[in-house]
C-alpha positions as CSV (number, residue, x, y, z in Angstrom):
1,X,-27.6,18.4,-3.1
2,X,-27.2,19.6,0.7
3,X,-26.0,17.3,3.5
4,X,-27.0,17.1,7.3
5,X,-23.8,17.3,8.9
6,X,-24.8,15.1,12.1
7,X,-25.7,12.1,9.4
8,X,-21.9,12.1,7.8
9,X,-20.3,12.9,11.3
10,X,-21.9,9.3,12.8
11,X,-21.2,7.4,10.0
12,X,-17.7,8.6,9.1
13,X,-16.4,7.7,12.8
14,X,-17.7,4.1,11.9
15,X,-15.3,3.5,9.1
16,X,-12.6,1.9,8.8
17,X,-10.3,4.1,7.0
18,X,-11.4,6.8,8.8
19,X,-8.1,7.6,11.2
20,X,-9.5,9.6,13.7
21,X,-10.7,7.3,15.9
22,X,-11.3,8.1,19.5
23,X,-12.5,11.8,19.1
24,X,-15.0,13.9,17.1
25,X,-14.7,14.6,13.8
26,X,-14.9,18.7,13.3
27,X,-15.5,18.1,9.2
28,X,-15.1,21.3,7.1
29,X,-16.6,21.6,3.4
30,X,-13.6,22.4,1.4
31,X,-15.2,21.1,-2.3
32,X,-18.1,19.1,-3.9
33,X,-17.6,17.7,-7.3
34,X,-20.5,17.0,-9.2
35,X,-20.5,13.5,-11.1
36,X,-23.0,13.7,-14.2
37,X,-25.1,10.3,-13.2
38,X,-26.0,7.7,-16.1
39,X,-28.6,6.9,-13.8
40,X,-31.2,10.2,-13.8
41,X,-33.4,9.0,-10.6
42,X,-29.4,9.5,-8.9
43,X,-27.3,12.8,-8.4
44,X,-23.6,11.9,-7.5
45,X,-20.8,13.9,-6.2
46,X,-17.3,13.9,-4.7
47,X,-17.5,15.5,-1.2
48,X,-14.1,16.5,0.5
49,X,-14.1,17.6,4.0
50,X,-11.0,18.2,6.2
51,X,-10.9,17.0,9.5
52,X,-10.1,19.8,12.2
53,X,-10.3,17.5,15.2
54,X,-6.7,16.0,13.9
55,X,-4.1,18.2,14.2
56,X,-2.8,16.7,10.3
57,X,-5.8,17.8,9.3
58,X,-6.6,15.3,6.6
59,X,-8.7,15.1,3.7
60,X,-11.4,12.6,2.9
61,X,-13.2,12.3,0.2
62,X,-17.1,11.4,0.3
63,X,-18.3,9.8,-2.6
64,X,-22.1,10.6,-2.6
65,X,-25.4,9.2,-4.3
66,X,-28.6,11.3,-3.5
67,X,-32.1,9.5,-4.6
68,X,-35.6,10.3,-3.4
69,X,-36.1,6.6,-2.5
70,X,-34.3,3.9,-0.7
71,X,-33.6,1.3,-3.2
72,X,-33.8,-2.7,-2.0
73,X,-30.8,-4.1,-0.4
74,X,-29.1,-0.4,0.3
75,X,-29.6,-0.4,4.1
76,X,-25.8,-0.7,5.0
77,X,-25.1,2.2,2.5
78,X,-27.3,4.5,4.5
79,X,-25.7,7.5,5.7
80,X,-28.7,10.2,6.6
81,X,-31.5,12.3,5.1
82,X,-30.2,15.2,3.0
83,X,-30.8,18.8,3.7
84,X,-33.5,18.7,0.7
85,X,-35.1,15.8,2.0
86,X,-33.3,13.1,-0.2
87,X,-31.7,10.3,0.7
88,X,-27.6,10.2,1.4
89,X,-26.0,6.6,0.6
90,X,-22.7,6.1,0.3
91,X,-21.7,6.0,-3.4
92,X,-19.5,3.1,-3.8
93,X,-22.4,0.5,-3.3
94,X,-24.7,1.9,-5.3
95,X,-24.4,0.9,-8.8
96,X,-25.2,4.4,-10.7
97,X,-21.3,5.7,-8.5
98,X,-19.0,3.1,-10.5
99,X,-20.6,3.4,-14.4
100,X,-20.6,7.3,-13.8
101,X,-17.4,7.5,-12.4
102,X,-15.9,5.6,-15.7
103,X,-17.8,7.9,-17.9
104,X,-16.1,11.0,-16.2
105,X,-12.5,9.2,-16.2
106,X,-9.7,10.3,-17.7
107,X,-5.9,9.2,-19.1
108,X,-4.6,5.5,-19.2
109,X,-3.3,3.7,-22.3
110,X,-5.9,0.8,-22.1
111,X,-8.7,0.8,-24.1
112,X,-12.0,-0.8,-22.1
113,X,-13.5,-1.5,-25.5
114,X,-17.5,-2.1,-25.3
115,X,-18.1,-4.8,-23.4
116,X,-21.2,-4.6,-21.1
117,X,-20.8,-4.0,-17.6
118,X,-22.0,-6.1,-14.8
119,X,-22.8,-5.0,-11.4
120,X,-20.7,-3.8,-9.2
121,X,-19.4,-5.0,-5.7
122,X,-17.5,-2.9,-3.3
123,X,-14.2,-5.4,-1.8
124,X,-14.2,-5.7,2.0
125,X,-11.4,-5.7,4.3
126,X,-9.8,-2.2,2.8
127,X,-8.5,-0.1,5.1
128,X,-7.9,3.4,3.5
129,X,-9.4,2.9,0.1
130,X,-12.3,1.8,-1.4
131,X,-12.3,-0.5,-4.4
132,X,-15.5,-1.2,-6.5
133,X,-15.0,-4.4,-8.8
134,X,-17.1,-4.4,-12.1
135,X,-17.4,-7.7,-14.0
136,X,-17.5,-7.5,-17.7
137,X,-19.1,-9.7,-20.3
138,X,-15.3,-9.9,-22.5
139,X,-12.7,-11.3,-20.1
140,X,-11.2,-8.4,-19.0
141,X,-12.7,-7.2,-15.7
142,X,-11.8,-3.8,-14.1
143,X,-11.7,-2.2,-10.5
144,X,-12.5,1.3,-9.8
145,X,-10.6,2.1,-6.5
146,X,-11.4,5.1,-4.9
147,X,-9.0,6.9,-2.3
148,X,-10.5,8.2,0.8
149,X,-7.6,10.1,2.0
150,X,-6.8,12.5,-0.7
151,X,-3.7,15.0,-1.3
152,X,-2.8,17.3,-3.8
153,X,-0.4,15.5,-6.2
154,X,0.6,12.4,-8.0
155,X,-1.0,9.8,-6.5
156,X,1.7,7.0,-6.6
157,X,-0.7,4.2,-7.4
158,X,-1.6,6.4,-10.0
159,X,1.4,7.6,-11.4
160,X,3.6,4.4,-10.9
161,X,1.1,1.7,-12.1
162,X,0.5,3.9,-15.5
163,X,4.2,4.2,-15.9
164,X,4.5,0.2,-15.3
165,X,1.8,0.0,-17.5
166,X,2.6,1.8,-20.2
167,X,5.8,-0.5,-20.7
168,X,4.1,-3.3,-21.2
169,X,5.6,-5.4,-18.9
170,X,3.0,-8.2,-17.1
171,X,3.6,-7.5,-13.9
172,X,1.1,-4.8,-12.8
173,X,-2.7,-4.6,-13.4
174,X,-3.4,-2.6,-16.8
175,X,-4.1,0.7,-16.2
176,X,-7.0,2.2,-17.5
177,X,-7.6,6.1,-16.4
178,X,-8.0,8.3,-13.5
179,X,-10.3,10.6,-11.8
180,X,-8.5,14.1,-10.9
181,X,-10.2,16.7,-9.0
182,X,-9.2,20.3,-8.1
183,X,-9.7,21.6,-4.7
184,X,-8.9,24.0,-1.7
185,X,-7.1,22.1,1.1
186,X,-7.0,21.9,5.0
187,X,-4.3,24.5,5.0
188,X,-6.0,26.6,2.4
189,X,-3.8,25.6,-0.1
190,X,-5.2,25.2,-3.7
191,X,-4.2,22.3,-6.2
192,X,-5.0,19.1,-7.9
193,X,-4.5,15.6,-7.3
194,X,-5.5,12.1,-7.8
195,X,-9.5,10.7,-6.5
196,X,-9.6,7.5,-8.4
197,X,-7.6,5.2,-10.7
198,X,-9.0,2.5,-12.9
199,X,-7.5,-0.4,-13.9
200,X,-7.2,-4.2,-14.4
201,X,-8.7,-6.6,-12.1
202,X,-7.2,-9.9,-11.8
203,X,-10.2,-12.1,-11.6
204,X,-9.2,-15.4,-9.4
205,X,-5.8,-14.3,-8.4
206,X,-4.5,-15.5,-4.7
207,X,-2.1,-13.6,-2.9
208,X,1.3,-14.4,-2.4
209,X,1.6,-14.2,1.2
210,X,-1.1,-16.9,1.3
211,X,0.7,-19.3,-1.0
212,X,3.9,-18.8,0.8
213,X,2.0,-19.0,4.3
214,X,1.2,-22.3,3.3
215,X,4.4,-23.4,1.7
216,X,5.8,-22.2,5.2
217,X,3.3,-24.5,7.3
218,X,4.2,-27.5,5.3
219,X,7.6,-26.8,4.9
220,X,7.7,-27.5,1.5
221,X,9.6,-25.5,-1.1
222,X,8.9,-22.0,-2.4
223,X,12.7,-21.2,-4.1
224,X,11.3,-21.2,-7.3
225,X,8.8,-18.8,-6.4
226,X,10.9,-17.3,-4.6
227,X,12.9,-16.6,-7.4
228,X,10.5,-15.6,-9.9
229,X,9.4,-13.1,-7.7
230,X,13.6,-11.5,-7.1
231,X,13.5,-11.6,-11.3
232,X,9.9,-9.6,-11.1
233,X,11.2,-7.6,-8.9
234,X,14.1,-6.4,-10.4
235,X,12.1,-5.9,-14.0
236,X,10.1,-3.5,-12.0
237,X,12.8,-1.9,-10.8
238,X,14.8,-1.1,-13.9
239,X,11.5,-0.3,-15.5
240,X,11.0,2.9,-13.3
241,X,14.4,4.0,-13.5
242,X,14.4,3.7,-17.0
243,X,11.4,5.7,-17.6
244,X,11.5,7.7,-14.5
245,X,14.2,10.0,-12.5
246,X,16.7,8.5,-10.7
247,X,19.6,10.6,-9.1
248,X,23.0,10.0,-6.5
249,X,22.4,10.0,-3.7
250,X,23.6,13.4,-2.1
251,X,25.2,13.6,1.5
252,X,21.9,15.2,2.6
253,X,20.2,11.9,1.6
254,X,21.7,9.4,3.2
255,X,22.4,12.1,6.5
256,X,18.6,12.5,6.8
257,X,17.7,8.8,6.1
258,X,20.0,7.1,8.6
259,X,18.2,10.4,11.2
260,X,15.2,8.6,10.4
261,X,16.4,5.4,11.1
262,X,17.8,6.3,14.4
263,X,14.5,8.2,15.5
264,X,12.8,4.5,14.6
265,X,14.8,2.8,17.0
266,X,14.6,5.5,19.9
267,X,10.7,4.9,19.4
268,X,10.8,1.2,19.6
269,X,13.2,1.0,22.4
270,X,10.5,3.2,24.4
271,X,8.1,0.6,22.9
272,X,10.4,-2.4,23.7
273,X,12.6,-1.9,26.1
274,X,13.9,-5.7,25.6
275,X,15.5,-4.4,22.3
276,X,17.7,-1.7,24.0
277,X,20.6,-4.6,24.7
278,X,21.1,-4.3,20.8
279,X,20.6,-0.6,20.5
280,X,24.3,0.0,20.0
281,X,25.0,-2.9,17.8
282,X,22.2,-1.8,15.6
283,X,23.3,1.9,15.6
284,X,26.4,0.7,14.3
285,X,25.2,-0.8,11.4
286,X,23.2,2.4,10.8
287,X,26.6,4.8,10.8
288,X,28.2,2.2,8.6
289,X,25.6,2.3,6.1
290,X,25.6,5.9,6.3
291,X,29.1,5.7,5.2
292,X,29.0,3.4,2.2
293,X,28.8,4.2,-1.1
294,X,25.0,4.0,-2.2
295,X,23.8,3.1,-5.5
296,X,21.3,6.0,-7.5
297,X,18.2,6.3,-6.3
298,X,14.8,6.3,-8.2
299,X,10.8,5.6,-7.3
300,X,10.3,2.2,-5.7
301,X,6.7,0.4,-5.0
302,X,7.4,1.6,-1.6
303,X,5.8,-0.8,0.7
304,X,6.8,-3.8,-0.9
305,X,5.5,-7.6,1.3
306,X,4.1,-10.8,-0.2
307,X,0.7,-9.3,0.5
308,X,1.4,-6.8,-2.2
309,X,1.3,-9.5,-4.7
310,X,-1.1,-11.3,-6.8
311,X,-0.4,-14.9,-8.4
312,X,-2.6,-14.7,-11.6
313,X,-4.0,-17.9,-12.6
314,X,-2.3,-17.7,-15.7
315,X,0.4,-18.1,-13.1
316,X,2.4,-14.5,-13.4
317,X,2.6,-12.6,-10.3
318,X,1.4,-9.2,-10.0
319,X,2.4,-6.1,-7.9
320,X,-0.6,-3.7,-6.5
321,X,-0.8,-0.9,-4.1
322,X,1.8,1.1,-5.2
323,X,0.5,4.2,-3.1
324,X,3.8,3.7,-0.1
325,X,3.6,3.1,3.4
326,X,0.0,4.7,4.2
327,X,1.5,7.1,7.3
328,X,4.2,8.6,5.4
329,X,3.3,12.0,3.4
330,X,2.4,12.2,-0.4
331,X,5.8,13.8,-0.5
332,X,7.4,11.1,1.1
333,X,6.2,8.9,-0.8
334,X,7.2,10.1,-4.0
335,X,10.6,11.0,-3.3
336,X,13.3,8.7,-4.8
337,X,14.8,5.9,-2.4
338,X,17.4,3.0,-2.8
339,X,15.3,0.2,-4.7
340,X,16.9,-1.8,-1.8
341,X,14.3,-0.8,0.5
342,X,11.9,-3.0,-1.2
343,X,14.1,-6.1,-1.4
344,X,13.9,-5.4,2.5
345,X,10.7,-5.4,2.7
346,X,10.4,-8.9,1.1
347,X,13.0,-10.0,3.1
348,X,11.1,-9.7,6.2
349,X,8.4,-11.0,4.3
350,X,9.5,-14.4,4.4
351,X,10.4,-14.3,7.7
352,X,7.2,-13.4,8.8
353,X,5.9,-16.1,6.3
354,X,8.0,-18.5,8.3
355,X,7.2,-17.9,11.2
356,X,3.7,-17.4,10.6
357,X,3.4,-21.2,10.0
358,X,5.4,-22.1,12.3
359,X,3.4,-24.0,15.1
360,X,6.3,-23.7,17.9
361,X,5.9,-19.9,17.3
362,X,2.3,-19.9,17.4
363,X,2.6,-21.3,21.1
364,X,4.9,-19.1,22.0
365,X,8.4,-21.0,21.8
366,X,11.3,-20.6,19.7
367,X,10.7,-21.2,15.7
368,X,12.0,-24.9,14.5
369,X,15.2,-25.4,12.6
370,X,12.6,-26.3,9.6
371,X,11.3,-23.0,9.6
372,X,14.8,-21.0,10.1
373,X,15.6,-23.0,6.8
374,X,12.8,-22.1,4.9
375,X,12.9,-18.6,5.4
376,X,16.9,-18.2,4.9
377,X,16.3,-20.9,1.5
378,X,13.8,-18.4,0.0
379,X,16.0,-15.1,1.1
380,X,18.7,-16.2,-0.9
381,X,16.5,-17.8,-3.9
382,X,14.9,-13.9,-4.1
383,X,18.1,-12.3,-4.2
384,X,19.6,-14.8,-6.7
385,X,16.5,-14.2,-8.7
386,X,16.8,-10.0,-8.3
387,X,20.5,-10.4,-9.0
388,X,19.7,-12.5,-12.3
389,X,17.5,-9.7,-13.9
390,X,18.7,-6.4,-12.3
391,X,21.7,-4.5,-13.4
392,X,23.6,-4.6,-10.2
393,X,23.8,-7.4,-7.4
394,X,21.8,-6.4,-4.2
395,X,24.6,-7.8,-2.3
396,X,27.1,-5.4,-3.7
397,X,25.5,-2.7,-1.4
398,X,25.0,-5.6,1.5
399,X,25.3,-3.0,4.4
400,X,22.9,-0.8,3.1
401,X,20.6,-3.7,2.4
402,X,21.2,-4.8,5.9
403,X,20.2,-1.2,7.3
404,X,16.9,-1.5,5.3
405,X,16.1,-4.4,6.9
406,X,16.8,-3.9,10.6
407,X,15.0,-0.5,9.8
408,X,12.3,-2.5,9.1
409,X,12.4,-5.1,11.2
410,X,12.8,-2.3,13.8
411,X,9.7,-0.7,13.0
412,X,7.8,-4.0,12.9
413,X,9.0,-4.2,17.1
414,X,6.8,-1.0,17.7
415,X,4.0,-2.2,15.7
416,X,3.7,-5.4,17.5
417,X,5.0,-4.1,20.9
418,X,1.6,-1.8,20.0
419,X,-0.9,-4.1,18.4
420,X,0.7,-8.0,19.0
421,X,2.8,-8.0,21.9
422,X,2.3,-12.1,21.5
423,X,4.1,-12.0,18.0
424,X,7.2,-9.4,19.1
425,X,9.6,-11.9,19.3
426,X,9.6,-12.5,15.2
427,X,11.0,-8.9,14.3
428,X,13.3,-9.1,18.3
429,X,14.9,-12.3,16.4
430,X,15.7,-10.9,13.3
431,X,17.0,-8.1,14.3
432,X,19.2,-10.3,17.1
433,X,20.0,-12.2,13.6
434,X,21.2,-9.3,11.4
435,X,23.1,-7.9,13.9
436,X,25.3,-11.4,14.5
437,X,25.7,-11.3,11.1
438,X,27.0,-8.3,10.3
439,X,29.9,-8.8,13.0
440,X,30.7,-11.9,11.5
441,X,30.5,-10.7,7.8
């Protein structure tokens, strides 16, 4: 199956998890792994193509379906005419990818049993995967989510959510299997590494960050949720350390990680100057956190938010996207951190919640005493609820947890310095916050 290389460069620069945006791609061949198709009028494969216009030079991965015809309804799936005069769409949305793509998996500890399939449908809104829900006739239904920015290595969405998994506790998706593929990368380096996972989808869940969005705007309670979701948390937490490495921290580790920190605020200070009147107080939070005594690090979900979380109608919440922060590297990624850097993450979480749903910040002014209240009512109900279930108190290491958070909060400034200078006052105030609090602690 040949491509036309003008057809893939047009329509890769009009998606959305494609991250070169602003230039031309330059894409280079570097493998093409054949699929063998259930459906025989269909040829599938796995194109990956590095990107020499970016000076990372990542790797994407095509998923391709070659017929002779255009099937009805497959216009948006389009990419080009093929080299031998077939017909390029892009696999996901065509319903011959997801069945063969099972077929070919491999791994995972759930069984997917007989039941018939139904069709597929590819989720919108994705922004560097794509994710291909398939109904099935027996209750459980599955999604098939593809990565489109592929490394060598573990994938962690791979390797944490089978780990999870495996243990049986109920608060990841089942996992089902995996689709590994072997290639040559941008830097000519040879190895393998993770294409696709498959695993449980949880038919009529709703986010968390929704629910608590609207517990915010009606300022009614969410402790108990709150709660349950510290106690989840910390199950998760002891799960992976139990069942994967954890380490002390050496003094190169916390030397390098309070580096990073500092570089974060440098950035944002360019980005905000209005946050350079706190620079020092922050940075002295930073060297005291540096200096305490950290507790062992171990893998973590890594980008931990209420967004990251499903409430299952059988009314269990459920962690996805375990892959990290998207811009950090496979290796970073994987490396072992303080679990604390998630409880930060959901820390901010409920600020932003609160504030979010707050209609004196939506015009612009200060947030109400209302919202201040919820937030700081379902910070502490979280950490009661971590501290209930996890072996250690996250307030026993309360300057480290406090550098996690104004790291974060830090990094949220650039973000909306960059993207929603309307919204930068929500991270500018907690970081103002945790600053005042620390002298005062």
């Amino acid at each position: 199956m040949g491509t036309t290389r003008d057809s893939i460069d047009d329509w890769i620069v009009r998606q959305r998890w494609y991250s070169g945006k602003g230039s031309a791609p330059r894409l280079r061949e570097l493998a093409s792994l054949p699929i063998p198709s259930v459906d025989p009028d269909a040829t599938v494969r796995l194109l990956l193509v590095a990107d020499d216009s970016d000076e990372r030079i990542p790797v994407y991965q095509l998923p391709l379906v070659e017929r002779q015809t255009i099937p009805r309804g497959a216009g948006e799936a389009y990419i080009g005419r093929s080299d031998d005069d077939g017909y390029l769409f892009d696999a996901p949305h065509d319903p011959a990818f997801a069945a063969s793509l099972l077929a070919a998996m491999t791994g995972g500890s759930g069984d997917l049993g007989d039941a018939p399939l139904g069709a597929p449908a590819v989720l919108s809104g994705e922004q560097s995967n794509t994710s291909i829900v398939v109904p099935r006739s027996e209750g459980l239904d599955i999604v098939v989510k593809v990565f489109r920015v592929v490394h060598h290595g573990d994938n962690p969405d791979a390797e944490l959510q089978s780990v999870l998994s495996d243990a049986g506790i109920p608060f990841v998706p089942r996992f089902f299997g995996e689709v590994v593929g072997e290639w040559v990368d941008g830097h000519d380096e040879q190895g393998t590494g993770h294409l696709a996972v498959v695993q449980e989808f949880v038919t009529g869940a709703e986010d968390a960050w929704r629910i608590a969005l609207r517990s915010a705007s009606e300022l009614t309670p969410f402790t108990a949720e709150a709660r349950e979701l510290g106690r989840a948390t910390a199950v998760m937490h002891e799960t992976l350390a139990e069942r994967m490495p954890t380490r002390e921290p050496s003094i190169g580790d916390t030397v390098s990680m309070a580096a990073i920190w500092h570089s974060r605020l440098g950035a944002a200070v360019r980005d905000a100057p209005a946050l350079d009147a706190l620079r020092s107080r922050v940075e002295s939070v930073y060297d005291e956190a540096q200096g305490e005594v950290w507790s062992r690090l171990q893998r973590i979900h890594g980008d931990l938010h209420l967004g990251q979380i499903l409430r299952a109608p059988d009314g269990r919440w459920v962690f996805i996207d375990f892959e990290g922060e998207p811009l950090r590297t496979m290796a970073e990624r994987s490396h072992p951190e303080p679990s604390l850097r998630d409880v930060a993450g959901m820390l901010r979480s409920f600020d932003y919640a609160a504030a979010s749903g707050d209609p004196a910040v939506a015009s612009g002014g200060e947030p109400s005493a209302g919202s201040r209240a919820w937030a700081q009512d379902c910070r502490d109900a979280y950490l009661d609820g971590y501290a209930d279930a996890a072996s250690s108190d996250p307030l026993a290491h309360r300057v480290l947890l406090d550098a996690l958070e104004l790291d974060k909060a830090v990094y949220e400034v650039s973000y909306e310095a960059r993207n929603r200078p309307a919204w930068i006052g929500i991270p500018l105030r907690a970081v103002a916050r945790l600053v005042a609090e620390r002298r005062t602690a």
